[in-house]
C-alpha positions as CSV (number, residue, x, y, z in Angstrom):
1,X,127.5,142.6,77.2
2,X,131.4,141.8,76.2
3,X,132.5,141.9,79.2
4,X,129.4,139.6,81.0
5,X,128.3,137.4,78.1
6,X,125.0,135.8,78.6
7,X,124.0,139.1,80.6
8,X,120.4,140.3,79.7
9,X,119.6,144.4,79.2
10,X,116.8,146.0,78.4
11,X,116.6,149.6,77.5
12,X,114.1,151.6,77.9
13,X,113.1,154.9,75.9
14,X,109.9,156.7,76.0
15,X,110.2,158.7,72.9
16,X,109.3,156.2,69.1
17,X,113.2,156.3,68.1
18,X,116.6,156.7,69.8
19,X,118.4,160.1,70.4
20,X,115.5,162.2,70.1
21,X,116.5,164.8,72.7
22,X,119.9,165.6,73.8
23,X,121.7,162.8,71.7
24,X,119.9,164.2,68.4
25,X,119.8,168.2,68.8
26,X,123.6,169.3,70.1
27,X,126.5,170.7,68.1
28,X,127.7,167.7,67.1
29,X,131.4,168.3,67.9
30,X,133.7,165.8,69.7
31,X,135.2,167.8,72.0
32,X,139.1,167.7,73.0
33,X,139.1,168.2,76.3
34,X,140.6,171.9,76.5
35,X,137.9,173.6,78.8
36,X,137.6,171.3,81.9
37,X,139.6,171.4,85.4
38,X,143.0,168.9,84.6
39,X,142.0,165.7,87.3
40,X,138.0,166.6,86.7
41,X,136.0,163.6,86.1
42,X,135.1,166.1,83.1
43,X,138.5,166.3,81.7
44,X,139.3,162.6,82.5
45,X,135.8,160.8,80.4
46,X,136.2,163.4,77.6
47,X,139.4,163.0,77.0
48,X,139.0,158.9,76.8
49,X,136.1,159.2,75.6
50,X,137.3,161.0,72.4
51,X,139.8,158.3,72.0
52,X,136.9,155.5,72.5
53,X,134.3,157.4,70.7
54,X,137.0,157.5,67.4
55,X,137.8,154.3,67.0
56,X,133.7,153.0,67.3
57,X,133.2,155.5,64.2
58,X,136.1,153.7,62.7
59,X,134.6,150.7,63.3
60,X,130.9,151.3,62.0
61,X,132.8,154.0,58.9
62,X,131.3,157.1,60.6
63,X,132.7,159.8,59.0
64,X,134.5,161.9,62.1
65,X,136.7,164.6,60.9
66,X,139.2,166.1,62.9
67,X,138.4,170.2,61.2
68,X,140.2,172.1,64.0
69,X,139.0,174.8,66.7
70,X,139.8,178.2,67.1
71,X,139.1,179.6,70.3
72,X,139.3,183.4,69.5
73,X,140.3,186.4,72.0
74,X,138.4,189.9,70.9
75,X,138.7,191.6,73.4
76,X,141.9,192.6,76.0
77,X,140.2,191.7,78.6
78,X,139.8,187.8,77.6
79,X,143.5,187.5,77.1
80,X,143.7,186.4,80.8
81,X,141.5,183.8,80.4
82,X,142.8,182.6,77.0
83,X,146.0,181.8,78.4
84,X,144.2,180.1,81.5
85,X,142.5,177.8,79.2
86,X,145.9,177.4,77.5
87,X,147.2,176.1,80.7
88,X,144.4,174.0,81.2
89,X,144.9,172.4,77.6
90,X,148.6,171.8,78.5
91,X,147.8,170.1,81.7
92,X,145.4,168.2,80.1
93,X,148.0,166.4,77.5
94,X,146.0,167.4,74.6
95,X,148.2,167.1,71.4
96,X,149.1,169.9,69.0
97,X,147.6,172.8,70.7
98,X,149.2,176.2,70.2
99,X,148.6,180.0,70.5
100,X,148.2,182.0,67.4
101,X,148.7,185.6,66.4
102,X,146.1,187.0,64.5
103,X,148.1,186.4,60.6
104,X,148.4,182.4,62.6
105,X,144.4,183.1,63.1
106,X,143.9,184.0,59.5
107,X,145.9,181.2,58.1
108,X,143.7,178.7,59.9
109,X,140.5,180.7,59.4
110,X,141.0,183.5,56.7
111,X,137.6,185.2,57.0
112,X,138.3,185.6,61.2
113,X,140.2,188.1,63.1
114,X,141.0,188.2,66.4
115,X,143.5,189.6,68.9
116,X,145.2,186.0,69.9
117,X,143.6,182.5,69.7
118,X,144.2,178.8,71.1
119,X,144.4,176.6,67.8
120,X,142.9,173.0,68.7
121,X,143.5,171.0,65.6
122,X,142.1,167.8,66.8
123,X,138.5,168.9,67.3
124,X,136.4,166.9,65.4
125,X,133.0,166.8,63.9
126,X,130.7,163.8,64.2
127,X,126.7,162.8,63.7
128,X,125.3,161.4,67.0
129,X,122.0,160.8,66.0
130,X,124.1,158.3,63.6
131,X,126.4,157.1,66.3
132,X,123.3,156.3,68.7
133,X,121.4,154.6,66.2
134,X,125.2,152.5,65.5
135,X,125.2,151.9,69.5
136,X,121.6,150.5,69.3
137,X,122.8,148.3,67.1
138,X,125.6,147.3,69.0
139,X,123.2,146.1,71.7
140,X,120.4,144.4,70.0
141,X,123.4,142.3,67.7
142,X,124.5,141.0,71.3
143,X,120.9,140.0,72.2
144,X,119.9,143.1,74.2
145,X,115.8,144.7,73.8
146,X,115.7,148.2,73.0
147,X,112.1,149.2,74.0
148,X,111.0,152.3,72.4
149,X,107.7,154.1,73.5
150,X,108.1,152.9,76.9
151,X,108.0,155.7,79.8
152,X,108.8,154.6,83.0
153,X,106.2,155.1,85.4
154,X,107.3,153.4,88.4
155,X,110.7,152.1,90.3
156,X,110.7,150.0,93.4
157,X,112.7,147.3,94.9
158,X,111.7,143.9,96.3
159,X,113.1,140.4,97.5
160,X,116.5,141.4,96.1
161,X,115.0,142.7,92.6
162,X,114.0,146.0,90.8
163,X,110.9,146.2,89.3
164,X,110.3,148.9,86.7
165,X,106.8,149.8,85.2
166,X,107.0,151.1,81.9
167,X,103.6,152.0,79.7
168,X,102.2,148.7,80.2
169,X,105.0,146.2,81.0
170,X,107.1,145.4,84.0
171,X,110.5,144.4,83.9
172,X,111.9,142.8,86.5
173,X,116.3,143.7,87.2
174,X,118.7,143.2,89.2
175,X,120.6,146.5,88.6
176,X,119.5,149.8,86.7
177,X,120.8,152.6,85.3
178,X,118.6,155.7,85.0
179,X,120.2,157.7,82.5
180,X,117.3,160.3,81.4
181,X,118.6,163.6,80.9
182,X,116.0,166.0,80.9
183,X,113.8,163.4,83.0
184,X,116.7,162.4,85.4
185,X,115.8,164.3,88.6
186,X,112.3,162.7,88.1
187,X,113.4,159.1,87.8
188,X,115.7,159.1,90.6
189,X,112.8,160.3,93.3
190,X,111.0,157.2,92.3
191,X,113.4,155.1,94.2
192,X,113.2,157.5,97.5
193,X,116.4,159.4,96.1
194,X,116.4,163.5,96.8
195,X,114.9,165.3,94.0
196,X,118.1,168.0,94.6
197,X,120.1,168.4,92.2
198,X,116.9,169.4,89.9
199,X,116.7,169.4,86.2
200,X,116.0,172.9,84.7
201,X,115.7,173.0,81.5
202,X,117.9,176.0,79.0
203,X,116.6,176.3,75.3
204,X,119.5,176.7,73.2
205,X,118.6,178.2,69.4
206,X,120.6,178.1,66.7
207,X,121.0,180.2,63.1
208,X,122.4,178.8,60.1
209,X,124.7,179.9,57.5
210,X,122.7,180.1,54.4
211,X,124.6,177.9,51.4
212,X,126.6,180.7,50.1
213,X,127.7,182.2,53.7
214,X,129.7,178.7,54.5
215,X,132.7,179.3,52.4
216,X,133.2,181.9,55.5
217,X,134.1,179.4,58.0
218,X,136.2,176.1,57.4
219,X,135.9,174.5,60.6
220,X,134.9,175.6,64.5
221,X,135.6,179.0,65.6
222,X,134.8,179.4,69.5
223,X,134.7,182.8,71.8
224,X,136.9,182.7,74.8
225,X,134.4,180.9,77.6
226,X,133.9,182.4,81.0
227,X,134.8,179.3,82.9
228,X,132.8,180.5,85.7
229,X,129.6,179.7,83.5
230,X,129.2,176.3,81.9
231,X,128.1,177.3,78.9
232,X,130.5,178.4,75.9
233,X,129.1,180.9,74.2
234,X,127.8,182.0,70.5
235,X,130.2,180.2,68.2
236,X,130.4,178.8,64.4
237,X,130.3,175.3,64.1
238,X,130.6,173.4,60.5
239,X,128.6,169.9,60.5
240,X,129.6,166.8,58.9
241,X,126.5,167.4,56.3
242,X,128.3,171.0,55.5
243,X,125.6,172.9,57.6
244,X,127.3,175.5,59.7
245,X,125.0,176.5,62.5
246,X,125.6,179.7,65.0
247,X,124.8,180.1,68.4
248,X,123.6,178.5,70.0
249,X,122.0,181.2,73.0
250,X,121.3,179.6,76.6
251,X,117.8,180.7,77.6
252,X,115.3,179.4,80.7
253,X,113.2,176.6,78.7
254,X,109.2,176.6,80.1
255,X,108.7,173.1,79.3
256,X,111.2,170.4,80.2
257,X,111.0,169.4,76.5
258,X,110.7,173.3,75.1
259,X,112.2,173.1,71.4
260,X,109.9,176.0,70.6
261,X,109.8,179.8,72.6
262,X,105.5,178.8,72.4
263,X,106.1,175.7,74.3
264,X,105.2,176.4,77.9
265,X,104.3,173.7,80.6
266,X,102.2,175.5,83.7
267,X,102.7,172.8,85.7
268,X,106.4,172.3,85.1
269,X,106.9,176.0,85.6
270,X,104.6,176.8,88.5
271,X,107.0,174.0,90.1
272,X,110.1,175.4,89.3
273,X,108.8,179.1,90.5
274,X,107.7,177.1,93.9
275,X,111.4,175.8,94.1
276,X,113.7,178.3,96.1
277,X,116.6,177.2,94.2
278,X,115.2,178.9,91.4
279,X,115.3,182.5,92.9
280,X,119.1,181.7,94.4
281,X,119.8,180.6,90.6
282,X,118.2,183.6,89.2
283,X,120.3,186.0,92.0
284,X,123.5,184.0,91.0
285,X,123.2,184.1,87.3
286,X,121.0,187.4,86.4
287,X,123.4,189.5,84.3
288,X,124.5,186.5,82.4
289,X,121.0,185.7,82.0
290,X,119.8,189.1,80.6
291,X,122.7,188.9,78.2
292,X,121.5,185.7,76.7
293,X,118.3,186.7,76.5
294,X,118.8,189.8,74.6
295,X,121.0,187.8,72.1
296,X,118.0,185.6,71.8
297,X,115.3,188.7,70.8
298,X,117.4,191.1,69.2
299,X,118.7,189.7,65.6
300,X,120.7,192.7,65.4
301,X,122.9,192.2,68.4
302,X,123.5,188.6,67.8
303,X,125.1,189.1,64.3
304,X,127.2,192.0,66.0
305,X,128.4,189.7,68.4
306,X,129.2,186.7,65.4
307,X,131.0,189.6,63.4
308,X,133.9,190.0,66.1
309,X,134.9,187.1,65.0
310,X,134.1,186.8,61.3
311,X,133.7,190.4,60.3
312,X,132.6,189.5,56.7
313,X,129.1,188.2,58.0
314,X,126.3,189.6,56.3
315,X,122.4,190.0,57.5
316,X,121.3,188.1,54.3
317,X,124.2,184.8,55.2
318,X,122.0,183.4,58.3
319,X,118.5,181.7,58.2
320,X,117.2,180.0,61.0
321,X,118.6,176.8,62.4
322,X,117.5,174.7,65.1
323,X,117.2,174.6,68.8
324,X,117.7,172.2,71.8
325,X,117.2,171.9,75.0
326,X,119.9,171.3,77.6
327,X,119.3,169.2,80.6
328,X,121.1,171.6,83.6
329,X,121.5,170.2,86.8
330,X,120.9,173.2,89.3
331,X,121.8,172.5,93.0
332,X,119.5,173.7,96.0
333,X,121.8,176.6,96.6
334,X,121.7,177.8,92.8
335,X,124.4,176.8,91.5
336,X,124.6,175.4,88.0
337,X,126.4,172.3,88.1
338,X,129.4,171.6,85.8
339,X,130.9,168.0,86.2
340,X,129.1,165.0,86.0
341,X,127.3,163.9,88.6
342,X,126.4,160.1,89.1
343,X,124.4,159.0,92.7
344,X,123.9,155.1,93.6
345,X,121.9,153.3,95.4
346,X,121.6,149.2,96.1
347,X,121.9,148.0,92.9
348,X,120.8,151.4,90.9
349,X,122.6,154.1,89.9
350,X,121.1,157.8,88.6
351,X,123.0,159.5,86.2
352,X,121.9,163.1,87.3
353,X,123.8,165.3,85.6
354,X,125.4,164.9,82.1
355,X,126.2,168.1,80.2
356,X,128.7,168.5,77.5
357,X,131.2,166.9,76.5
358,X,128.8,163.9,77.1
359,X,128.0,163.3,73.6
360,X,132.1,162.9,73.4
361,X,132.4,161.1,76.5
362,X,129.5,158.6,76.0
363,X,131.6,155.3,75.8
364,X,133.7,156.7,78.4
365,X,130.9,157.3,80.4
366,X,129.6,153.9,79.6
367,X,132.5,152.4,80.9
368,X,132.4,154.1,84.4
369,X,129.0,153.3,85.1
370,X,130.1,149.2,83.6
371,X,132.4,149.5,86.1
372,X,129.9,150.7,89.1
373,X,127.3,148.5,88.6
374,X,129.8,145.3,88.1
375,X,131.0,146.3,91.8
376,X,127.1,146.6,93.0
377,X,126.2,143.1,91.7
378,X,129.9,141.3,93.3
């Protein structure tokens, strides 16, 4: 709307209020940029999008503090990959990172241990839900429509135009951007596109530190990732409201919008189990699979996997925290898909896959798909 003034936009959202999924139930960190493949459309939209994403909080005074990572080796065998992800940091230009012994790991952290660690001091800590509500904002002051309660229920294209349907109303475009997360393989097929990659859904549950456990962690301590997997790990993670939630696990969801382990869709599932992606996904990912799953039923295991890292941890410093529910894009051969993944048509463009760092990368992001649809309307 800078860039085009006088350009109309609609949003559309089917939930009553903005980031009510994705947007409103991650970890709320704004990542540096340390994990992803150096020339990655990953690595290249986080890494701006940090920048973009800190100086919008400066603008609206969202508080955004830079509280520092520690990405923590416990074991020999993750030493490898520590330095790895060193590398990766380093090719990446990412300012101030360094290794640390363990005393360097105890001066950052004093209740963590740990054989060697990356120290990441310009991880920061940010409210999204806040930030998406400010971005609202940002459109409706420029004389955009933000149209909550509104599902899409239909997509097609006529005499140069698309028409979308949407509980009742029907807008008429010239471009669109479907940008649904846990919806997004659905939305696309509505305008002909392939329904691969597919949406399947991981519930991710989180514990909390109770109030007088969070003097044991300052800012963000991280295990060391197995960058085959997209996923990070069990890890601590302070909040800007002074919450400091663990976890989370990565479990199969049975309901696209699963926040609960009761929530179960049969036709969502019987779907998925029809889908011969899903046993290719399964034969690809099985151990890693049981592994999150036992962290997710056996307390006892999951606080012996926190206390490698912070060894003081107590049964009685955790209470239960929340969950999300993390939209992965799986391919038809199983894989689980890692970098962003954006397909166009004429005039429309699918965002269909958007994992983390997206929350960091969002104006980034925003820019790219500026940029696309600018080119589809020339």
């Amino acid at each position: 709307m800078r860039r085009r003034p006088g350009i109309r936009i609609t949003v559309l959202d089917k939930e009553a209020r903005v980031a009510s999924h994705q947007s409103g139930h991650n970890s709320g960190v704004i990542h540096s940029g340390i994990y992803y493949q150096p020339g990655s459309l990953k690595a290249q939209l986080c890494i701006r999008g940090a920048r973009l994403l800190r100086s919008f909080c400066d603008e609206r005074g969202i508080a955004h503090p830079e509280v520092g990572k520690l990405i923590v080796a416990v074991r020999e065998t993750e030493l490898g990959r520590l330095d790895a992800l060193f590398a990766r940091g380093q090719a990446n230009g990412l300012p101030g990172i360094e290794l640390v012994d363990p005393d360097g790991i105890r001066a950052i952290e004093p209740e963590a241990t740990g054989l060697r660690a990356i120290y990441s001091p310009g991880t920061g800590i940010v409210d999204y839900p806040e930030v998406a509500r400010a971005l609202a904002s940002e459109v409706t002051c420029h004389g955009g429509t933000i149209l909550t309660g509104h599902r899409v229920t239909g997509l097609h294209r006529s005499n140069s135009s698309w028409w979308v349907d949407a509980s009742g109303v029907t807008i008429r475009s010239r471009a669109v951007v479907t940008c649904a997360g846990l919806e997004s393989d659905r939305l696309a097929t509505m305008t002909g596109a392939p329904r691969d990659p597919r949406i399947v859904p991981f519930r991710g549950e989180y514990w909390s530190l109770n109030p007088h456990g969070r003097s044991l962690v300052k800012g963000l301590i991280y295990p060391v990732p197995d960058l085959a997997f997209p996923f990070l790990g069990v890890h601590f993670t302070r909040r800007t409201d002074g919450e400091v939630w663990l976890g989370p696990n990565a479990i199969l969801a049975l309901a696209r919008e699963g926040y609960r382990r009761r929530d179960i869709d049969p036709r969502e599932l019987l779907t998925l189990l029809a889908w011969p992606g899903f046993y290719r996904l399964a034969r690809r990912y099985w151990r890693m699979g049981l592994r999150e799953l036992s962290l997710a039923l056996n307390r006892r295991a999951f606080i012996a996997e926190l206390r490698r890292y912070v060894p003081g941890l107590a049964w009685g410093d955790i209470g239960p925290g929340p969950s999300g529910v993390r939209a992965q894009a799986v391919s038809s051969d199983g894989r689980l898909l890692d970098d962003f993944v954006f397909t166009e048509e004429e005039a429309i463009l699918h965002v269909r896959n958007a994992p983390s760092p997206a929350a960091t990368a969002c104006l980034a992001i925003a820019e790219s798909i500026a940029d696309r649809v600018a080119l589809s309307l020339a």
